[in-house]
C-alpha positions in Angstrom: 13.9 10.8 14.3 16.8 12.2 12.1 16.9 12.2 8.2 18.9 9.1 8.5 16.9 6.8 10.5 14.0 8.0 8.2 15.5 7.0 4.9 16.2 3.7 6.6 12.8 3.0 8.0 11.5 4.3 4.1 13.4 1.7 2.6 12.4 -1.2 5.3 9.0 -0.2 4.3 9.4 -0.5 0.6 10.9 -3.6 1.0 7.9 -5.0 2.7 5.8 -3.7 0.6 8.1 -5.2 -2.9 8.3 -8.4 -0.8 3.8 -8.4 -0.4 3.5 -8.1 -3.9 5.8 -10.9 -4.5 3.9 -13.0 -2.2 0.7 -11.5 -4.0 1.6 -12.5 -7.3 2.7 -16.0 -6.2 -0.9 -16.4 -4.9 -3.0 -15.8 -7.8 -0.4 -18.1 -9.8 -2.2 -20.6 -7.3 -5.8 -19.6 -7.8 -5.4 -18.4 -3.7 -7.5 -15.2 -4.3 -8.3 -14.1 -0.6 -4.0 -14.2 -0.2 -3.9 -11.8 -3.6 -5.9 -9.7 -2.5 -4.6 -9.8 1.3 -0.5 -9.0 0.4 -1.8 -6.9 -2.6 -3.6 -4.5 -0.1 -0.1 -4.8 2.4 2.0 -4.2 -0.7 -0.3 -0.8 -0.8 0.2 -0.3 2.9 3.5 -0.5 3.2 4.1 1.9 0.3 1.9 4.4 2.1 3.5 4.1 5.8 6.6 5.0 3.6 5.3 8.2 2.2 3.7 9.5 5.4 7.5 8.6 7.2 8.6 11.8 5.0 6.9 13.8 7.3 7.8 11.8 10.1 4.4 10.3 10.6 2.7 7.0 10.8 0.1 4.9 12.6 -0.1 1.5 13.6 -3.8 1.1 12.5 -4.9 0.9 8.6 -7.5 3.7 9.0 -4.7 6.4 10.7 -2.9 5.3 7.7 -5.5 6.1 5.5 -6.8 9.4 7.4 -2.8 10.5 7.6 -2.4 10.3 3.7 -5.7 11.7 3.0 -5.2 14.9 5.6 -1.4 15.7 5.3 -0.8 14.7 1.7 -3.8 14.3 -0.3 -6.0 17.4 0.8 -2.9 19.3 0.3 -2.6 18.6 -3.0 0.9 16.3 -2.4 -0.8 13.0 -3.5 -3.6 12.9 -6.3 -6.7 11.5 -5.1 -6.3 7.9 -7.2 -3.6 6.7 -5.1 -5.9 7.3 -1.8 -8.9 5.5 -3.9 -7.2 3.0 -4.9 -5.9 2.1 -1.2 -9.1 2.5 0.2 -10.3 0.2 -1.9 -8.0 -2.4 -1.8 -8.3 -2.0 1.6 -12.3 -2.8 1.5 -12.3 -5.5 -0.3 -9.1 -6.9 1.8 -11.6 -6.2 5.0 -14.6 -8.0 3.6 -11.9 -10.9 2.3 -10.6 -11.3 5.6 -13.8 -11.2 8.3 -16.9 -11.5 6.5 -17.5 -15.4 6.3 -19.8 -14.9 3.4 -17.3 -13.3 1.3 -16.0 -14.9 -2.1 -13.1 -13.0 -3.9 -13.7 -13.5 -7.6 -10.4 -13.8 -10.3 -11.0 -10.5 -11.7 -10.9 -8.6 -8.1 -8.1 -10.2 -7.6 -6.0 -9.5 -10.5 -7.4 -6.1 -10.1 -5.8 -5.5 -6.6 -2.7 -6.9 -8.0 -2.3 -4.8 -10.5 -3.5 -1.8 -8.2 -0.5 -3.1 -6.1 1.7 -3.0 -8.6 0.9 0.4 -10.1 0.4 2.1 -6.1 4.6 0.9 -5.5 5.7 2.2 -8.5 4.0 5.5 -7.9 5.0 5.9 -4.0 8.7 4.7 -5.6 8.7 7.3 -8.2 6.9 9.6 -5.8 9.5 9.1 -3.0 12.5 10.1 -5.7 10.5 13.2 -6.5 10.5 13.7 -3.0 14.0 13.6 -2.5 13.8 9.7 -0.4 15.5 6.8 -1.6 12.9 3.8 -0.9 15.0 1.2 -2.5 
């Protein structure tokens, strides 16, 4: 994949990722917490798959997503450990939200993942100028 096709595929990814957290925020102005917390976690997803395209990586499952930005740019200091935190956790609580039958996403954890959402795009947006990749 060349630097071109790259930058593309960054930007269709941050994209996604704006367009999730659109959908997000139109959720909880519906009280539809399970669907916050579901396109807040994708917002957070997308904006990840982005950042591990600078190295020309990526994985079609959410834990190789995870392990990739923990291993190439967490563990190498390129990514301060919050950002992988606060996907992991989205990604948790978007996991129990979506298969465990018992599970009842409150207000508060929703407005936390959106605002987790909202804060993990503008990082990866702000980290992805730093890194010389226009996502947007």
């Amino acid at each position: 994949m060349n630097d071109g096709d790259s930058a593309i595929l960054i930007a269709n990814y941050i994209r996604k990722a704006e367009d999730a957290l659109t959908q997000a925020e139109a959720l909880f102005g519906i009280d539809q917490y399970f669907g916050v917390v579901n396109r807040g976690y994708y917002a957070m997803f997308y904006a990840a798959s982005a950042i591990l395209l600078t190295k020309g990586m990526g994985s079609s499952k959410h834990s190789g997503v995870l392990s990739l930005l923990d291993r190439e740019f967490v563990n190498k200091g390129e990514v301060p450990l919050q950002w992988s935190r606060m996907l992991r956790n989205a990604f948790n609580l978007r996991s129990w939200g979506d298969y465990d039958t018992q599970c009842d996403v409150s207000e508060a954890q929703a407005r936390r993942i959106l605002d987790d959402g909202r804060d993990f795009l503008a990082w990866a947006k702000h980290w992805l100028v730093e890194a010389h990749f226009s996502g947007s």
